[in-house]
Backbone bond lengths (Angstrom), bond angles and torsions (degrees), N, CA, C in turn:
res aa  C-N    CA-C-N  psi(-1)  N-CA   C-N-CA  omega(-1)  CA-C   N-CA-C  phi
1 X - - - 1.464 - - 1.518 109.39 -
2 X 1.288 99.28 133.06 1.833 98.32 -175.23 1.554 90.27 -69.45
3 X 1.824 90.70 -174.46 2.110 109.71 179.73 0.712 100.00 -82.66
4 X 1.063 141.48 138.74 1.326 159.18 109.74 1.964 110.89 -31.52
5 X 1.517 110.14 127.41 0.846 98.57 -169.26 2.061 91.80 -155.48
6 X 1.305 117.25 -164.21 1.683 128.32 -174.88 1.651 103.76 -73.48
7 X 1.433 118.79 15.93 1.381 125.32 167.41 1.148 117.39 -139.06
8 X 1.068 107.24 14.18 1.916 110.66 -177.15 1.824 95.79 -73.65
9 X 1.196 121.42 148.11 1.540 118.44 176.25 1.595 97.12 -112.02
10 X 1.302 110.54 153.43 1.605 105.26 -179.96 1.654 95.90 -109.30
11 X 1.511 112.35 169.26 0.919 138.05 -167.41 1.703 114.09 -149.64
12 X 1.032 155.54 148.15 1.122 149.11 178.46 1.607 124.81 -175.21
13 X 1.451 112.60 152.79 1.505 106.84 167.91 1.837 116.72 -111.94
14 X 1.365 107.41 152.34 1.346 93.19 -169.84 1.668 90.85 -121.94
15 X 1.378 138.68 153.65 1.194 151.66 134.71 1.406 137.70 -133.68
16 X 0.993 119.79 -120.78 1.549 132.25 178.83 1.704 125.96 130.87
17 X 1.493 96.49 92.39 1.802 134.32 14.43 1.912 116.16 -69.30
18 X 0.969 124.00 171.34 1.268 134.06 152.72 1.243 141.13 -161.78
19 X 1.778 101.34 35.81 1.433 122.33 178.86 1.335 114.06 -74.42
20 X 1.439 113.34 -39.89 1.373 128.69 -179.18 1.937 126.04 -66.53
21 X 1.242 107.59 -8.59 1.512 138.37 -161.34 1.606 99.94 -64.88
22 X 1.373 115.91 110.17 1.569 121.77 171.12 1.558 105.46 -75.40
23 X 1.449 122.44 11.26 1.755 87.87 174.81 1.303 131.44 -111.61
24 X 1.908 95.82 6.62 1.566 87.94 173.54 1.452 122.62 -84.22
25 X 1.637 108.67 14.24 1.419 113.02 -179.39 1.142 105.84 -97.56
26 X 1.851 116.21 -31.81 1.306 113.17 -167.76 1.333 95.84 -84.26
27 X 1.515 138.38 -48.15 1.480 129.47 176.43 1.332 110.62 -38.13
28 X 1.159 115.33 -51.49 1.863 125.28 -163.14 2.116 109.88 -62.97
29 X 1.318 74.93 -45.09 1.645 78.83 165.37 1.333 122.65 -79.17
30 X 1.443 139.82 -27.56 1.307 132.78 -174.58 1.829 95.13 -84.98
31 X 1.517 120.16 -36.72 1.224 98.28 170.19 1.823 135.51 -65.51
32 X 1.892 90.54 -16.54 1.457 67.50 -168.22 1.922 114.71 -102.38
33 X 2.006 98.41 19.61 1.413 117.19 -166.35 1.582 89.96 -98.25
34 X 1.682 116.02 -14.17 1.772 115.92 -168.64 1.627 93.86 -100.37
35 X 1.362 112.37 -24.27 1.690 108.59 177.36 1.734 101.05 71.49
36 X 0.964 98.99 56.40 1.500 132.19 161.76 1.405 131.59 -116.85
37 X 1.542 108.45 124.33 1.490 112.82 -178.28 1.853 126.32 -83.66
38 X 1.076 82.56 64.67 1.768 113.60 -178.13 1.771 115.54 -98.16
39 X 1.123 111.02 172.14 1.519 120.54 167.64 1.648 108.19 171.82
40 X 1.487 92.72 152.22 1.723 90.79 -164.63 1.331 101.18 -140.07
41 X 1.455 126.17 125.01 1.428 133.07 -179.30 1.721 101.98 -95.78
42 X 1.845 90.20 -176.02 1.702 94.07 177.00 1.858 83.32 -137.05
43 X 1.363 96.29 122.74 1.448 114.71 173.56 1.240 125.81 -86.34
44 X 1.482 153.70 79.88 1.411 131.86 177.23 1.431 105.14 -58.94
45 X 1.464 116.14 136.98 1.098 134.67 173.61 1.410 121.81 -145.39
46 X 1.440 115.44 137.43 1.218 114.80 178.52 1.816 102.45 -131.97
47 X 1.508 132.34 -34.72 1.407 112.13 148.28 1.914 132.46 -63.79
48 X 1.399 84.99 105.86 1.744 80.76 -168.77 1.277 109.04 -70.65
49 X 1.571 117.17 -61.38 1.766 126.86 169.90 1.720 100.06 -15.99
50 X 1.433 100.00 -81.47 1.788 102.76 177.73 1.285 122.44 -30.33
51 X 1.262 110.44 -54.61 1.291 116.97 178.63 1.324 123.16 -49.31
52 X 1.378 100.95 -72.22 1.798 110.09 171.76 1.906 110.03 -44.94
53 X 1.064 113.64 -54.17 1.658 107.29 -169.89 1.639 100.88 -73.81
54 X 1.406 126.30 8.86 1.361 102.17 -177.53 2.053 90.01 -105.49
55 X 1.428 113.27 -29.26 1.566 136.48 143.81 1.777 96.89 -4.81
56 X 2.084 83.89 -82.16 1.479 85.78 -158.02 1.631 132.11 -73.31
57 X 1.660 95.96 1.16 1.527 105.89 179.44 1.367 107.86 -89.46
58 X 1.282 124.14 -23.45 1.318 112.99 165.11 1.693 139.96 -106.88
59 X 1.427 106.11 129.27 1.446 102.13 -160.70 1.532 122.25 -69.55
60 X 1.331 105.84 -22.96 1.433 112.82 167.70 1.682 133.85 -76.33
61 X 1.580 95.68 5.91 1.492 95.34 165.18 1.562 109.76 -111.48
62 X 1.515 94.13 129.84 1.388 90.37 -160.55 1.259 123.23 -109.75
63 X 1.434 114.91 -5.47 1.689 123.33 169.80 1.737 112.21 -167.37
64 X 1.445 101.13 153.47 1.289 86.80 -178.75 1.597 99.31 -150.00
65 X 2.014 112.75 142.98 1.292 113.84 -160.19 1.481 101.14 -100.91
66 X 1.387 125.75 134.24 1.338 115.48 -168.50 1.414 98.88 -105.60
67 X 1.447 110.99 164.36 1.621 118.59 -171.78 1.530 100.24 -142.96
68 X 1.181 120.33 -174.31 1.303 148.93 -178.96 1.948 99.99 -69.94
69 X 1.694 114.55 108.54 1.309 117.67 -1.03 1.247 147.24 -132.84
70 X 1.544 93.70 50.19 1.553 102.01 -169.59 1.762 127.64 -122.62
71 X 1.705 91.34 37.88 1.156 108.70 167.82 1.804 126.75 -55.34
72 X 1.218 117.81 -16.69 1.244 130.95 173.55 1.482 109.23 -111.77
73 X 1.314 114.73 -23.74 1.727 114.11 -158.05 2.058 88.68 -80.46
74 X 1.093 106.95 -29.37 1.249 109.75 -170.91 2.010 112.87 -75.68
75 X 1.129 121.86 1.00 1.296 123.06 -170.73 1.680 97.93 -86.94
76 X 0.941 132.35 -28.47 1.472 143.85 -147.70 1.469 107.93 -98.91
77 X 1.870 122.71 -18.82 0.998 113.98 155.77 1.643 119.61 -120.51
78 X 1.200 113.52 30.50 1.486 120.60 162.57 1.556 111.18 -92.30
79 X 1.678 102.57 158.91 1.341 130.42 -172.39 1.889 92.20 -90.48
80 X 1.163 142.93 -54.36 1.397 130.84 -158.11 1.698 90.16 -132.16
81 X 1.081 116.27 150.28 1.394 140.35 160.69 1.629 126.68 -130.44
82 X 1.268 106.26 87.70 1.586 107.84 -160.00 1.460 112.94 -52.47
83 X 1.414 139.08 166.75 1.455 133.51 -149.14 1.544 106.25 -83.48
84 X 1.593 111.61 -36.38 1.314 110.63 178.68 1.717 124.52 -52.65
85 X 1.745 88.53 -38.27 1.672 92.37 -168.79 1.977 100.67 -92.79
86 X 1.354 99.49 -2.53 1.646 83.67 -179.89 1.747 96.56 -88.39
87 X 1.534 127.44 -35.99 1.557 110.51 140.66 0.828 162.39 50.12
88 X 1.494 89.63 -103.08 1.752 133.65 -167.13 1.745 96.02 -88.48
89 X 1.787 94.22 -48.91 1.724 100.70 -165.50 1.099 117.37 102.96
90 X 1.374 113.82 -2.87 1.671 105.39 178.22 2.248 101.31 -154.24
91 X 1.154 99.48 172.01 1.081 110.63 178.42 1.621 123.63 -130.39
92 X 1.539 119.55 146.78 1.459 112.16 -155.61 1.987 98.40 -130.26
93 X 1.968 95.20 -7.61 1.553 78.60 -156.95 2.062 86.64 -140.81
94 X 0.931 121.88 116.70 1.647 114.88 -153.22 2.873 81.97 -121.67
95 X 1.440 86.27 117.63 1.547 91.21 -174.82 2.037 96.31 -105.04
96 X 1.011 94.85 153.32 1.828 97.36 -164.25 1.637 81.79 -131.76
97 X 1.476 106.44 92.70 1.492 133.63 163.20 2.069 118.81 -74.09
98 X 1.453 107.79 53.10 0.870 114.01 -175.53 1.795 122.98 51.99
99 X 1.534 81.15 61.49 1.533 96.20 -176.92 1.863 115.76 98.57
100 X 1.225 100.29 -22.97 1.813 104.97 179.59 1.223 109.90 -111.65
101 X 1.765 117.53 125.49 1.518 126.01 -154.43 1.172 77.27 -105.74
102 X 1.083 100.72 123.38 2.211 133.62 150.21 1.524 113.51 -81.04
103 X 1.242 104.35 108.07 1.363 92.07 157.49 1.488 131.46 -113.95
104 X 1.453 120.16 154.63 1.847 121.96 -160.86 1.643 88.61 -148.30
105 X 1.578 85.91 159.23 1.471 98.94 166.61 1.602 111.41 -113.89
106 X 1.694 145.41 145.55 1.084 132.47 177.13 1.515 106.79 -140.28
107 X 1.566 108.06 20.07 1.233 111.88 161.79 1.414 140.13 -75.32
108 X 1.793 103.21 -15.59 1.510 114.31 174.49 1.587 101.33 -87.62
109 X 1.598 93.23 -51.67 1.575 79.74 -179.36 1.076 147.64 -70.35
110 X 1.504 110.51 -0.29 1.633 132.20 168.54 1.159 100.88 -86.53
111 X 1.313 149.86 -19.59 0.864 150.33 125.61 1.605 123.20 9.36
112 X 1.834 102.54 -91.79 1.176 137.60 -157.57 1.684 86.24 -87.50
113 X 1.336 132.83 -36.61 1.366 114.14 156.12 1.262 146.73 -67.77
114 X 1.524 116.45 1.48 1.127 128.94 149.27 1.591 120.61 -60.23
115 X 1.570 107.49 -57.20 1.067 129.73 169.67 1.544 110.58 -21.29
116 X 1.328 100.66 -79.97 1.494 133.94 179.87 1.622 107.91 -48.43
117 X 1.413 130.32 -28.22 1.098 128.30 -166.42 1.440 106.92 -104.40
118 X 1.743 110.83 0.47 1.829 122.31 175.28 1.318 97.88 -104.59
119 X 1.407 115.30 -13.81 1.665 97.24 -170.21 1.318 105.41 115.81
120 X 1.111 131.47 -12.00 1.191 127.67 175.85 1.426 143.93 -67.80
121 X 1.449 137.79 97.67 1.114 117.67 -154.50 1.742 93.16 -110.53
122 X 1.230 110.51 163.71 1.402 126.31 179.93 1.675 128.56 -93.45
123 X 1.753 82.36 -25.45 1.688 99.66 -168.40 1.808 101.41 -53.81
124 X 1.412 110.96 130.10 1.038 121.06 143.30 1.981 92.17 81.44
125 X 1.314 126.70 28.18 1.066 113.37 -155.52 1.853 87.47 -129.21
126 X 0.997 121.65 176.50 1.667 127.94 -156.63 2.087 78.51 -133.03
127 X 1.309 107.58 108.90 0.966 119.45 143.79 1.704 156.03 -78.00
128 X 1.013 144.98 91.15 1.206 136.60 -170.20 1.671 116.54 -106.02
129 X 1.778 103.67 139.12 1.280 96.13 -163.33 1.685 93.47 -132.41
130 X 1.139 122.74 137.91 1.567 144.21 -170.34 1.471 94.14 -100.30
131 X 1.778 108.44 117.42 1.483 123.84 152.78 1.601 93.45 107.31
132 X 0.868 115.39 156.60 1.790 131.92 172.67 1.687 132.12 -110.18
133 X 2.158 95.50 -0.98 1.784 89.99 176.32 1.076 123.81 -86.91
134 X 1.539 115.36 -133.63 1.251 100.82 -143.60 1.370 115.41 -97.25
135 X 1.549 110.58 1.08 1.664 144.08 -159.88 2.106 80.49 -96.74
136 X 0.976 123.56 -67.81 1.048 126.04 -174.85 1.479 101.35 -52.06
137 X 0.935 126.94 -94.96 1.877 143.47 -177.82 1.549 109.57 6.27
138 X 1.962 105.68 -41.61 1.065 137.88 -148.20 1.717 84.16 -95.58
139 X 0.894 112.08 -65.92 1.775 92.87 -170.86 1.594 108.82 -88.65
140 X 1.381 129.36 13.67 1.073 113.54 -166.40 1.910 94.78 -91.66
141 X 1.892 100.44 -45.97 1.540 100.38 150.89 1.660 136.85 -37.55
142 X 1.162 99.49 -43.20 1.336 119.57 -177.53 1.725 100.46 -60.80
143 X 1.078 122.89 -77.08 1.181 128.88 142.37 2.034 139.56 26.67
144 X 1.587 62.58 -92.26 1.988 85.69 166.10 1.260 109.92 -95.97
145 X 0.718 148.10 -26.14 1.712 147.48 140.20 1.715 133.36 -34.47
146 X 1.474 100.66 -46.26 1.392 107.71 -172.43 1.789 116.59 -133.88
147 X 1.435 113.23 14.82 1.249 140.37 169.28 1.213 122.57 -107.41
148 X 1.831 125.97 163.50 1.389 113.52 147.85 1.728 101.66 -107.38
149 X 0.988 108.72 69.47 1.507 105.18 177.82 1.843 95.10 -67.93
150 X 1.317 103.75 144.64 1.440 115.19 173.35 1.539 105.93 -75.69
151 X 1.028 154.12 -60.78 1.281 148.05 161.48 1.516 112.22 -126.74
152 X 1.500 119.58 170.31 1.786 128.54 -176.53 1.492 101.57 -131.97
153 X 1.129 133.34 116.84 1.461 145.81 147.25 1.730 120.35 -76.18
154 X 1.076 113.77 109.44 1.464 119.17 -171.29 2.004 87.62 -109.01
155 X 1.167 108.18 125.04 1.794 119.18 -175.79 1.917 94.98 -121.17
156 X 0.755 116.76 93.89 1.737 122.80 159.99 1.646 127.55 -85.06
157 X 1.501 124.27 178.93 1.253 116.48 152.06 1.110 119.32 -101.26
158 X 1.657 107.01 -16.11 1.729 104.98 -158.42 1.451 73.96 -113.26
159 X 1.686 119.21 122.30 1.461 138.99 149.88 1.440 127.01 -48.57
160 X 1.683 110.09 -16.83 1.585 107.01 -178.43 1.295 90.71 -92.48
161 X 1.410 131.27 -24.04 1.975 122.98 -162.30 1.233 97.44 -103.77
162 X 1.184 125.02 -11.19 2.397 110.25 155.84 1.370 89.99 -79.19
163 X 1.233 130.45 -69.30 1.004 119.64 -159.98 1.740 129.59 -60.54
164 X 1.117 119.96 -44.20 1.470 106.90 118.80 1.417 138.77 23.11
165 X 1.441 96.35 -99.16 1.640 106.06 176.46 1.141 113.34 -92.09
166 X 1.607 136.35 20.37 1.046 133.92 164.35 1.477 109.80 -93.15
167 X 1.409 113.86 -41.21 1.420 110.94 178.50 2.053 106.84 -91.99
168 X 1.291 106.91 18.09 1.715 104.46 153.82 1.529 96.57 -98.45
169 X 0.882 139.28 -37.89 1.341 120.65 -173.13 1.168 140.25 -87.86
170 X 1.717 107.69 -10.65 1.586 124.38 153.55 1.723 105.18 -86.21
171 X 1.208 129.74 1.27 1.232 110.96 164.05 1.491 119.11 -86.59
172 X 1.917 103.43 -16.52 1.442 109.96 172.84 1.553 102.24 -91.14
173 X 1.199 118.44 40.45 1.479 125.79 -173.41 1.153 118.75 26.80
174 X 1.625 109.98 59.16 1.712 93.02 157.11 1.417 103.08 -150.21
175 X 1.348 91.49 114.83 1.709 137.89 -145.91 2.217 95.02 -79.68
176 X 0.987 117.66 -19.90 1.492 109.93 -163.59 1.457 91.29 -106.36
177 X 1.295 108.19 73.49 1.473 105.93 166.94 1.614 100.80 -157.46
178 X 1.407 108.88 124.11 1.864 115.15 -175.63 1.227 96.01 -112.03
179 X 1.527 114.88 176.57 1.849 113.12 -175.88 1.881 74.94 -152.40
180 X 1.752 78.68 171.43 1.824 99.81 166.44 1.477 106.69 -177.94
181 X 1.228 105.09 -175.23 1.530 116.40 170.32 1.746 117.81 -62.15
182 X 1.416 102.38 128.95 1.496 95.81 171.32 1.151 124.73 -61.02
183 X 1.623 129.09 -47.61 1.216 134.69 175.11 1.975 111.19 -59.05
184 X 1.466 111.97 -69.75 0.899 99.03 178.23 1.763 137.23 -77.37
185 X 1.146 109.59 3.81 1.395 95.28 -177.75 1.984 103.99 -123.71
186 X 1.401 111.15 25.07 1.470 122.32 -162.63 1.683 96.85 -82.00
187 X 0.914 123.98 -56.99 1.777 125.26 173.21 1.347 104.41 -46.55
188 X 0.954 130.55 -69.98 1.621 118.49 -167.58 1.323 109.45 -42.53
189 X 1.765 111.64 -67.28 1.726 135.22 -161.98 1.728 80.46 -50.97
190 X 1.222 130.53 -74.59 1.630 116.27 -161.92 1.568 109.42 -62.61
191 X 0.634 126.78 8.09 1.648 140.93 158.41 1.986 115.93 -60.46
192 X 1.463 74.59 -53.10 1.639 87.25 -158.05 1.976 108.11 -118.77
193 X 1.114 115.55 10.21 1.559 130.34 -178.14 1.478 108.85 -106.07
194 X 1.378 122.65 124.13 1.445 122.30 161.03 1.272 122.33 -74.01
195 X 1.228 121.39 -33.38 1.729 121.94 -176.42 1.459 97.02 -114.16
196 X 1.459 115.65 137.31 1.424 113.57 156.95 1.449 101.23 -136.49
197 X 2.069 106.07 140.62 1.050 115.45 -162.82 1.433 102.06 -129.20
198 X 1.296 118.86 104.43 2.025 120.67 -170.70 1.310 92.54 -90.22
199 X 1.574 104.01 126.31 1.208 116.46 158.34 2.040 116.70 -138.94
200 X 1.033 91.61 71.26 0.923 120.05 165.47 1.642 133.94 -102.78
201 X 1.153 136.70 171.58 1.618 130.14 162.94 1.083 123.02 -84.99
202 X 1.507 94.42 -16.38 1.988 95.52 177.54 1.373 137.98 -54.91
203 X 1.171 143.42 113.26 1.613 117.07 -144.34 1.754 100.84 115.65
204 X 0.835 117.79 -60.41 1.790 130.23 -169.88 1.439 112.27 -29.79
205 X 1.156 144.45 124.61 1.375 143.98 169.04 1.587 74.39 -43.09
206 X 1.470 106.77 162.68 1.618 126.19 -17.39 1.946 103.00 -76.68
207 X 1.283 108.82 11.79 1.016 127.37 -171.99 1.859 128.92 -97.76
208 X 1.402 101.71 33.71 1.248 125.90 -151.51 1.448 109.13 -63.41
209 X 1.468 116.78 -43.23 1.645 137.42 178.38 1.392 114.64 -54.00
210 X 1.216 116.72 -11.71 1.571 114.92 -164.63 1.598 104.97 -103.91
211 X 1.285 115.66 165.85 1.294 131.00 153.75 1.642 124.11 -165.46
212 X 1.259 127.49 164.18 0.908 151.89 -173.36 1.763 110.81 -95.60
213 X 0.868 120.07 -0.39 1.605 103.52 175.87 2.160 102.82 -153.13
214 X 1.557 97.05 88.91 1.164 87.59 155.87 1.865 155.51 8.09
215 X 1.155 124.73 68.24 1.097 124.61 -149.31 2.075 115.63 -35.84
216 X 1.689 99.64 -41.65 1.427 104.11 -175.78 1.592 109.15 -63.54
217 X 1.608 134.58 3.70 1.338 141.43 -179.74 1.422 102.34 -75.66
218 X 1.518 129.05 -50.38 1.252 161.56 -172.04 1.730 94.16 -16.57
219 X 0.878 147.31 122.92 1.865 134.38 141.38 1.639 116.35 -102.87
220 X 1.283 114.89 127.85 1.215 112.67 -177.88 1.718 118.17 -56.32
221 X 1.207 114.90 14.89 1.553 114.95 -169.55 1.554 116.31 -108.17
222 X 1.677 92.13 -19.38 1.485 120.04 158.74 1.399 139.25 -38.89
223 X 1.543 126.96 144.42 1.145 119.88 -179.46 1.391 88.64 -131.57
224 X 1.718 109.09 121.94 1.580 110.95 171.75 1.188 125.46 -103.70
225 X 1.433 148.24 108.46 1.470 145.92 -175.63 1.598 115.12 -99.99
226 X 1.530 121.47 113.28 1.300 112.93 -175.88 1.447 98.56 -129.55
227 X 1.928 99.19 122.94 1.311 117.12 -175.86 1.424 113.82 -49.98
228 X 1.555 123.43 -48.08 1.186 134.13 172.72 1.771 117.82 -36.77
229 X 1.974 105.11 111.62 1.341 101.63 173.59 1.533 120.79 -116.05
230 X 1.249 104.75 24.94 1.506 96.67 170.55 1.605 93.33 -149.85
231 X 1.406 110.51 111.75 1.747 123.05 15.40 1.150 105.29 -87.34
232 X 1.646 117.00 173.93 1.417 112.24 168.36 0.974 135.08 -47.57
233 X 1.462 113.81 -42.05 1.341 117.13 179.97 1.796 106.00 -143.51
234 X 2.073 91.44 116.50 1.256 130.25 -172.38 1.553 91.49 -47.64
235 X 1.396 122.10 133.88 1.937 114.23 133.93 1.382 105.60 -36.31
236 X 1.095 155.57 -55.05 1.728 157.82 157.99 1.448 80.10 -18.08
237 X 1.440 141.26 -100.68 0.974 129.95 -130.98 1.725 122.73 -98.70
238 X 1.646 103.92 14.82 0.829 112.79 163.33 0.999 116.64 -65.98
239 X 1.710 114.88 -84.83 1.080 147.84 122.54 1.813 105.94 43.43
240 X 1.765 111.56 -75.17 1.185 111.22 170.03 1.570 115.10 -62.46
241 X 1.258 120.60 -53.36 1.358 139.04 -172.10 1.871 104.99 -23.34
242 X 2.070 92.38 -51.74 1.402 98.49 -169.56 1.778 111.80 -91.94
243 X 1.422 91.30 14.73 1.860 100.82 -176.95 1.512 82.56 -86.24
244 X 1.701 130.50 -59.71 1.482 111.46 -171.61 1.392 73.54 129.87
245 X 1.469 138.87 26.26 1.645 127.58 147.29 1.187 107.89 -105.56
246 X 1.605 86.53 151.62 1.969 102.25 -179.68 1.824 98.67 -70.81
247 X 1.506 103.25 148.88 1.125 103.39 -178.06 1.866 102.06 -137.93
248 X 1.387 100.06 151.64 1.558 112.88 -179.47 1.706 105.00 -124.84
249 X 1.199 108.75 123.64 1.430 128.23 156.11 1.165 130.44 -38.13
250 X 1.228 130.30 119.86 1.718 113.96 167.56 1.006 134.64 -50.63
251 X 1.397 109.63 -22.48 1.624 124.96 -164.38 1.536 97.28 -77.87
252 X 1.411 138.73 -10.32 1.197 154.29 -168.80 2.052 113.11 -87.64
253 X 1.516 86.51 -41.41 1.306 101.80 157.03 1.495 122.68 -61.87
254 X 0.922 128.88 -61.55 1.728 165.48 -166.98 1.647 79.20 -49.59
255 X 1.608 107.26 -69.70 1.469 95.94 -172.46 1.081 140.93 -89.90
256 X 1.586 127.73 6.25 1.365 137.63 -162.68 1.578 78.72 -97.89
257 X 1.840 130.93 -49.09 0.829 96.86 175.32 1.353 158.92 -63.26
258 X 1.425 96.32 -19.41 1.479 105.74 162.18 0.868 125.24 -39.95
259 X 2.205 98.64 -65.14 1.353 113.54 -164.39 2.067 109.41 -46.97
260 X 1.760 113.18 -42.57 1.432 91.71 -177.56 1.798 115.39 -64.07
261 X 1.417 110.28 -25.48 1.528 94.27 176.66 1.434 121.46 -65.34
262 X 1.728 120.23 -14.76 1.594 110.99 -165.24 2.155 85.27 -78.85
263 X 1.556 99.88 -26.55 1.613 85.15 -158.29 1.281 117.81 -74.36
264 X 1.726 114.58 -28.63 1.256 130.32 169.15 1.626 117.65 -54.38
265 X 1.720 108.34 -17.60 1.321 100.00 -176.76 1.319 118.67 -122.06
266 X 1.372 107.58 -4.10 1.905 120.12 -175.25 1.490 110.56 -114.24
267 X 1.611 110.72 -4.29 1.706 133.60 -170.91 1.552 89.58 39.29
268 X 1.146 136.20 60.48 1.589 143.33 -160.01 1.938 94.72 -136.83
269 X 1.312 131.24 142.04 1.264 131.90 147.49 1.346 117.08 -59.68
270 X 1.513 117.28 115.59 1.917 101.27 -172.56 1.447 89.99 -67.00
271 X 2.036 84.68 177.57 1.903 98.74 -175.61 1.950 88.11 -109.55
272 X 1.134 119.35 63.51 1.395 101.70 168.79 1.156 136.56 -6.27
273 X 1.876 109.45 -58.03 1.387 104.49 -178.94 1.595 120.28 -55.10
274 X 1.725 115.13 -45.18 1.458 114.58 167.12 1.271 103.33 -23.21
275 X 1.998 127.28 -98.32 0.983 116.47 -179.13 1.217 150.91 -21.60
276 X 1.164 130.50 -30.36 1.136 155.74 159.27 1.049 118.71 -65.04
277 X 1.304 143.94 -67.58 1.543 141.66 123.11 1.233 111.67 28.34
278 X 1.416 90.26 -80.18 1.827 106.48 -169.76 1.386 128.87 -79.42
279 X 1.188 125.51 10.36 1.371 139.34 166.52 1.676 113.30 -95.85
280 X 1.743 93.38 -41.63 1.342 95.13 -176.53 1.552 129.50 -78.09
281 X 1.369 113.93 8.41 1.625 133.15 -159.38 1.699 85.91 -97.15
């Protein structure tokens, strides 16, 4: 670890819990592969107000990644909320502009840069996305916002939370997006969808055996993305892998988003591979 010294800038994530948090390894490594005088802790916090104004008194902290659960609690004492993440409804990535807290979201778009970094393009492509929280919400905006996806299928269990985010996202006018039941309307939508993106918990250590989408649904013409990164690799995405669809990792997510918070805050090109590296050890 380099010195730390009267120019080191801080960086940090705050939650609760946030012992468990992969990014002060992946931050710590992309700073010290860019040769940057950075460093990034993991804060448990439960006074946010406090938190943020002790943030905004100091100039050397220079961004901070928010987690579960105060991705929303944190909008209420920031100065800017960029349009995507006011949106979404919540915020993941809070920038301290010499005293003025910015807030952004870079969870959709790490997202769609995963995507982008397999080959994946969106244009003109029929998306379908599994589950309705807040991991979903986040790229489904992301999505219809910063894509030409040809249409978005949002499939839930709970009918009030598609529906929900179906009518937030035609109020941000963008009208080519249908929802339904996960159970019942899941055979058809994988019928007729080129990308499918599970974001759900199903799959999740300690819950590894399970999944949500039938293996015989699978088409080899498919591109499958499952948010879920532990384990690396979902039965979901096995499952597709051996249908003969390209498949993307969560852990891909995990880090593109980073990667836009290290760039938003070091105006630096991240070193991906670092990150990457360091998750995978």
């Amino acid at each position: 670890m380099h010195t730390i010294d009267t120019q080191t800038r801080l960086c940090a994530v705050i939650g609760n819990p946030v012992a468990h948090s992969l990014s002060p390894r992946m931050h710590n490594a992309a700073y010290h592969a860019a040769g940057l005088n950075f460093v990034y802790l993991a804060f448990h916090v439960e006074d946010i107000a406090g938190f943020l104004a002790g943030v905004r008194a100091m100039p050397s902290f220079r961004g901070v990644s928010v987690t579960i659960p105060h991705k929303r609690a944190v909008m209420s004492h920031l100065d800017e909320i960029e349009d995507l993440a006011r949106h979404v409804g919540s915020v993941n990535t809070i920038t301290n502009d010499n005293g003025r807290l910015i807030g952004s979201t870079t969870d959709g778009p790490g997202a769609l840069r995963a995507l982008t970094e397999a080959g994946i393009n969106l244009t003109g492509r029929r998306v379908l996305l599994l589950g309705s929280g807040g991991a979903v919400r986040a790229v489904a905006f992301a999505i219809a916002e910063m894509t030409r996806a040809e249409h978005v299928t949002i499939l839930g269990r709970t009918a009030a939370n598609v529906d929900e985010l179906l009518r937030d996202l035609r109020q941000a006018n963008l009208d080519h997006v249908t929802g339904g039941s996960l159970d019942a309307a899941l055979a058809e939508a994988m019928a007729t969808h080129d990308v499918v993106i599970q974001g759900t918990s199903v799959g999740m250590e300690p819950h590894d055996g399970q999944t949500c989408v039938p293996k015989e649904l699978f088409r080899a013409d498919q591109a499958v993305f499952d948010m879920v990164y532990r384990p690396h690799e979902t039965r979901l995405l096995r499952e597709a892998r051996e249908a003969g669809c390209q498949v993307v990792h969560g852990i891909e997510m995990l880090i593109n988003q980073a990667a836009l918070q290290f760039e938003r805050w070091t105006a630096t090109p991240c070193p991906l591979f670092a990150m990457r590296e360091s998750v995978s050890q």
